[in-house]
N, CA, C and O atoms as a Tinker XYZ file with bonds, in Angstrom:
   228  protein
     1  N    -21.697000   -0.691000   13.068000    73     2
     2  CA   -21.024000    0.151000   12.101000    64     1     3
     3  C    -21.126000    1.622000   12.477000    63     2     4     5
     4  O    -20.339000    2.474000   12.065000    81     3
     5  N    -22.240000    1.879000   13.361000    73     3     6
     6  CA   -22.883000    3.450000   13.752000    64     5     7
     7  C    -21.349000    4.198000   14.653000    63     6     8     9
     8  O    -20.885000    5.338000   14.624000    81     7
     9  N    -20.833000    2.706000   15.528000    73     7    10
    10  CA   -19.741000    3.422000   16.091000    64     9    11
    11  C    -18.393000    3.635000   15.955000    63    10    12    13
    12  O    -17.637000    4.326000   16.637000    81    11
    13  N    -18.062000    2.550000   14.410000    73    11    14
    14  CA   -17.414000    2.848000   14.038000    64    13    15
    15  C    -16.703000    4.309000   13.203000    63    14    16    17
    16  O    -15.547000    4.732000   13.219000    81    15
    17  N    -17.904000    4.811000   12.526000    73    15    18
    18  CA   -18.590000    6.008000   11.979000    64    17    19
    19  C    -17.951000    6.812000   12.857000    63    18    20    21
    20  O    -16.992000    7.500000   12.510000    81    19
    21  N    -18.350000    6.801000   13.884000    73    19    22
    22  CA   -18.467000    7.889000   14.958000    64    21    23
    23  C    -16.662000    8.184000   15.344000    63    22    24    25
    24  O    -16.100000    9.265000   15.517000    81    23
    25  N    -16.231000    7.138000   15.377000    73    23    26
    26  CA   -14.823000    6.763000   15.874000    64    25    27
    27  C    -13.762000    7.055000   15.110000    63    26    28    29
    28  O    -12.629000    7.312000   15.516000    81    27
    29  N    -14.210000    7.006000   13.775000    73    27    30
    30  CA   -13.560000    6.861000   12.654000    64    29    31
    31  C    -13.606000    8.540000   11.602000    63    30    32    33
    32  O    -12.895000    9.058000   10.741000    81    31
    33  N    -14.580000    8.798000   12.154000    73    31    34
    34  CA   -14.790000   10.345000   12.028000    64    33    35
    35  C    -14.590000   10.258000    9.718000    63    34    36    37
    36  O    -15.310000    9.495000    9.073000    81    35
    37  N    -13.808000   10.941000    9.209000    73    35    38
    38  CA   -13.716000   10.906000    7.698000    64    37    39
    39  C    -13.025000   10.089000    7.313000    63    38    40    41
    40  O    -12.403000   10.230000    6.260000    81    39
    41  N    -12.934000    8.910000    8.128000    73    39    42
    42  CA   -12.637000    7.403000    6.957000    64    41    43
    43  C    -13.557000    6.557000    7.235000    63    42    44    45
    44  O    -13.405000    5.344000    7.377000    81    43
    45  N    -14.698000    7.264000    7.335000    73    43    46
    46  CA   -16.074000    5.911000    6.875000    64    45    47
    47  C    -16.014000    5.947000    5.885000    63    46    48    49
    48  O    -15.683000    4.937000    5.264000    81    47
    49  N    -16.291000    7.078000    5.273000    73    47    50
    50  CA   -16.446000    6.830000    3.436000    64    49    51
    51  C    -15.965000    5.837000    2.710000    63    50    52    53
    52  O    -16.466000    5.462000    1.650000    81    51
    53  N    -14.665000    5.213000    3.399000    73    51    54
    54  CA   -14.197000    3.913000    2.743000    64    53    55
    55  C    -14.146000    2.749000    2.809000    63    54    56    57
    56  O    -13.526000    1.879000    2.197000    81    55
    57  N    -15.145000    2.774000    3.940000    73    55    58
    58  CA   -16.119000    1.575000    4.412000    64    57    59
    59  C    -16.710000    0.718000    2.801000    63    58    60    61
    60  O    -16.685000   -0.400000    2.286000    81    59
    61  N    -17.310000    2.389000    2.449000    73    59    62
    62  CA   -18.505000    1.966000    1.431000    64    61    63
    63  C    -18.019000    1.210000    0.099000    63    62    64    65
    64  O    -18.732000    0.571000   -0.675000    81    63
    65  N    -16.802000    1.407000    0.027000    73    63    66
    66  CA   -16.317000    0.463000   -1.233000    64    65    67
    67  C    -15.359000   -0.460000   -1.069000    63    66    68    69
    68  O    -14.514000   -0.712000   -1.927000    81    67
    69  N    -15.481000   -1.290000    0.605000    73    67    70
    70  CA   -15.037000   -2.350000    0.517000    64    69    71
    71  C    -16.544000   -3.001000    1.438000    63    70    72    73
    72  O    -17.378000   -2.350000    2.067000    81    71
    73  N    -16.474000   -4.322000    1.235000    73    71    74
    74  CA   -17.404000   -5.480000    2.383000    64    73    75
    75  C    -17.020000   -5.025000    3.832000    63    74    76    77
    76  O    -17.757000   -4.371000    4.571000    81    75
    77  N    -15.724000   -5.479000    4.137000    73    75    78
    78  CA   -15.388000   -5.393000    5.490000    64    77    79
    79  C    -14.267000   -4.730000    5.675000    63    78    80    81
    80  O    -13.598000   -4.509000    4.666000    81    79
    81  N    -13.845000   -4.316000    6.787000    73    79    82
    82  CA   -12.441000   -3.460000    7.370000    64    81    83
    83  C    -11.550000   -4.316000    7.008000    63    82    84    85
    84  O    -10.652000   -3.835000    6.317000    81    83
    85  N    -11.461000   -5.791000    7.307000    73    83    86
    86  CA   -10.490000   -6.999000    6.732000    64    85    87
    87  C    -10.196000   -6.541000    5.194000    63    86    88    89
    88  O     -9.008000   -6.448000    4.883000    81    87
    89  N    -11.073000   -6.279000    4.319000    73    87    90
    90  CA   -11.513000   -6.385000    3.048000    64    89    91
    91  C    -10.509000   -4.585000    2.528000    63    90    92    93
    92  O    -10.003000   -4.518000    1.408000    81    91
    93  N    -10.438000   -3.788000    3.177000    73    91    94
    94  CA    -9.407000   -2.598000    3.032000    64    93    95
    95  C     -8.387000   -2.403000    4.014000    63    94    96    97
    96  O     -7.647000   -1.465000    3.718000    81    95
    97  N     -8.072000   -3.046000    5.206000    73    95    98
    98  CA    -6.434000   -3.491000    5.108000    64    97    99
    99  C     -5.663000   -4.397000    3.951000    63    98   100   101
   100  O     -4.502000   -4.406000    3.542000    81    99
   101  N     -6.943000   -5.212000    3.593000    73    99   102
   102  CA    -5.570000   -6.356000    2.345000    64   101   103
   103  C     -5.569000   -5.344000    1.148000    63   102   104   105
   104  O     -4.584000   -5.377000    0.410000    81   103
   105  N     -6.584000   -4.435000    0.875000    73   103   106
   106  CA    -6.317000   -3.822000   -0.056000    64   105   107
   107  C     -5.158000   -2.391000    0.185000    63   106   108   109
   108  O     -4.831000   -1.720000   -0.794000    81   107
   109  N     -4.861000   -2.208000    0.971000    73   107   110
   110  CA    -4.158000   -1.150000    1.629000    64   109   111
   111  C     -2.767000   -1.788000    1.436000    63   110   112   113
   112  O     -1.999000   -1.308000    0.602000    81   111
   113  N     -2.472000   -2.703000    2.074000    73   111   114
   114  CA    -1.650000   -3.684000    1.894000    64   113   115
   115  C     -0.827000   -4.524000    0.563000    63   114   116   117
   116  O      0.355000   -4.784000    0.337000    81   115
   117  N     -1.996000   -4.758000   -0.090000    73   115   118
   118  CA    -1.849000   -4.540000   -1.380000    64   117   119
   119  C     -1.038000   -4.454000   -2.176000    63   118   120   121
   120  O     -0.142000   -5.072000   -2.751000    81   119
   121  N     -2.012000   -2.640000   -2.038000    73   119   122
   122  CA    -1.311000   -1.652000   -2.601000    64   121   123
   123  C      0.114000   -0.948000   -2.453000    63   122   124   125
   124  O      0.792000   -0.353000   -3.290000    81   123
   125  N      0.391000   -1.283000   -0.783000    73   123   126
   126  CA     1.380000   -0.812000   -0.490000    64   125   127
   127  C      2.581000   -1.603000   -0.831000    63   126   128   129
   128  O      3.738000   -1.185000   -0.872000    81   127
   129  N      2.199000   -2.679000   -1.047000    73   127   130
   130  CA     3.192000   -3.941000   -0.949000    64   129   131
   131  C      3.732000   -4.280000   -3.284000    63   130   132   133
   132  O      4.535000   -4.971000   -3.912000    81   131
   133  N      3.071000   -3.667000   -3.479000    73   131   134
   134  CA     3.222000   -3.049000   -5.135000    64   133   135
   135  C      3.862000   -2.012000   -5.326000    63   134   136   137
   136  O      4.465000   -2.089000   -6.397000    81   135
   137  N      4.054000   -0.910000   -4.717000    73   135   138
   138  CA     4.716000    0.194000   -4.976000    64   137   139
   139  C      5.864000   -0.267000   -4.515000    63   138   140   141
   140  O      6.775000   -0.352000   -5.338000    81   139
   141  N      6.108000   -0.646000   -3.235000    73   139   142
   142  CA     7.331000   -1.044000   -2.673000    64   141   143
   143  C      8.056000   -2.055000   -4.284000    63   142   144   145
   144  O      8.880000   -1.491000   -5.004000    81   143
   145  N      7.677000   -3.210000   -4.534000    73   143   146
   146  CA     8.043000   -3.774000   -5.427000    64   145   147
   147  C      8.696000   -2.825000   -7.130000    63   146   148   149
   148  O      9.642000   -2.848000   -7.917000    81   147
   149  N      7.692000   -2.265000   -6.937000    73   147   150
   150  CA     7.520000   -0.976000   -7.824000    64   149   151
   151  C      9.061000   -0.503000   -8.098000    63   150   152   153
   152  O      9.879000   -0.717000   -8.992000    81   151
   153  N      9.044000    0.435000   -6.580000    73   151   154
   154  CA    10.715000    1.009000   -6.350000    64   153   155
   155  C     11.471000    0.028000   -6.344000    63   154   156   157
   156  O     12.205000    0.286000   -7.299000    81   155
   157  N     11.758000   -0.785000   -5.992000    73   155   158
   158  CA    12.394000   -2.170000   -6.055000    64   157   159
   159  C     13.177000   -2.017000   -7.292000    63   158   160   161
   160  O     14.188000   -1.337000   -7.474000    81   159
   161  N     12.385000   -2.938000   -8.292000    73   159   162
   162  CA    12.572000   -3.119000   -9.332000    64   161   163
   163  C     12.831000   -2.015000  -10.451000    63   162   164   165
   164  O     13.345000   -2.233000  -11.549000    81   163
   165  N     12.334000   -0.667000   -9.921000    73   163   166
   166  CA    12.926000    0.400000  -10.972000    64   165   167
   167  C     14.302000    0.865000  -10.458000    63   166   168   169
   168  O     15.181000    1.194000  -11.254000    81   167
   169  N     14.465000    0.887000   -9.279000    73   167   170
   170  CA    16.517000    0.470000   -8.597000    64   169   171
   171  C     16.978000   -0.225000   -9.346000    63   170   172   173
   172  O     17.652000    0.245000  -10.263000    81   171
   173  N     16.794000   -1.483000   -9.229000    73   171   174
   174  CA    17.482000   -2.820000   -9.965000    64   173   175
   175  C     17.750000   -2.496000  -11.199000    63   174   176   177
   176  O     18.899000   -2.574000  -11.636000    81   175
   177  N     16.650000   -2.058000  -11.983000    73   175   178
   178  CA    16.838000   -1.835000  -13.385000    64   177   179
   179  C     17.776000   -0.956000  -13.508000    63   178   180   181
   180  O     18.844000   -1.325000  -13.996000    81   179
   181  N     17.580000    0.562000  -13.050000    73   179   182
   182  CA    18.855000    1.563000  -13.477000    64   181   183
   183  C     20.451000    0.838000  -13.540000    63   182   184   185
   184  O     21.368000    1.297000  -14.219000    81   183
   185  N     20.512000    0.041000  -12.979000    73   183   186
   186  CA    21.995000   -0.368000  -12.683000    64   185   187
   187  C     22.213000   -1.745000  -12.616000    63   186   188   189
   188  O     22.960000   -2.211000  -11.755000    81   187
   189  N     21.564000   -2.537000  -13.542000    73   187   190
   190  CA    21.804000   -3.940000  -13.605000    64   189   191
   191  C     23.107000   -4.667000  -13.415000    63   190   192   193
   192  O     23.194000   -5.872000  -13.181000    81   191
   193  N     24.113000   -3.829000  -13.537000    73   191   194
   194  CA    25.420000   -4.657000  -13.651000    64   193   195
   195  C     26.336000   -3.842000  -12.257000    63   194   196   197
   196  O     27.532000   -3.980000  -11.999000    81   195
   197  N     25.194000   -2.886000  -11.435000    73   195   198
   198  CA    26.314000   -2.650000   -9.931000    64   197   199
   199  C     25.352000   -3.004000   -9.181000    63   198   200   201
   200  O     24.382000   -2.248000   -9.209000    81   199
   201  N     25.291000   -3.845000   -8.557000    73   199   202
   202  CA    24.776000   -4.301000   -6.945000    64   201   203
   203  C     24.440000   -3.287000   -6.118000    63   202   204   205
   204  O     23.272000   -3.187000   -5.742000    81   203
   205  N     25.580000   -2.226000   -5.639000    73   203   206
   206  CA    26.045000   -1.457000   -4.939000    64   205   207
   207  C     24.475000   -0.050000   -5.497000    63   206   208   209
   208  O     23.456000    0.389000   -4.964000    81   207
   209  N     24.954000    0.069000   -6.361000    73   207   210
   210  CA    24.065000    1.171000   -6.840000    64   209   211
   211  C     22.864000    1.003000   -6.906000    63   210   212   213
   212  O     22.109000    1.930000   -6.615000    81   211
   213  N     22.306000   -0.426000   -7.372000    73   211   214
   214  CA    20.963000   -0.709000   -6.799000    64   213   215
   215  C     20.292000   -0.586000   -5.630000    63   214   216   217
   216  O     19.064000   -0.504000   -5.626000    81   215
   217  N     21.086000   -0.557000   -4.406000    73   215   218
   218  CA    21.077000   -0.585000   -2.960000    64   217   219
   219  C     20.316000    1.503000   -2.702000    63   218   220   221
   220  O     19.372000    1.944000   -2.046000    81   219
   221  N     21.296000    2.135000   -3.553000    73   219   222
   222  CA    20.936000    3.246000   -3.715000    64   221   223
   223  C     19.851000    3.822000   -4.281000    63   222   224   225
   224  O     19.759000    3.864000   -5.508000    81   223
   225  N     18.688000    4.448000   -3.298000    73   223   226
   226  CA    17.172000    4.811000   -3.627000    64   225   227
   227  C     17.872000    6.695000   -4.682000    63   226   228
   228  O     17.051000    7.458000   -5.192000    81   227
């Protein structure tokens, strides 16, 4: 972990509030994979009845 530290320079700190590196990519992932849904679905909603305009961020 000493060289990861070293390698990783100011993202050890987020070592400390997951188990493993596995353990904050899925949470990274996640997270990222929720917002995406997020925007998604707040598109869709504005314009339920145009396709077209949903397509539009």
């Amino acid at each position: 972990m000493h060289g990861g530290k070293m390698r990783l320079g100011y993202f050890y700190p987020l070592y400390g509030y997951f188990p493993s590196k596995d353990d904050l990519v899925v949470a990274y992932l996640e997270e990222r994979n929720r917002r995406f849904w997020a925007l998604f679905d707040s598109a869709v909603n504005k314009h339920p009845s145009d396709p077209k305009a949903q397509l539009r961020l």
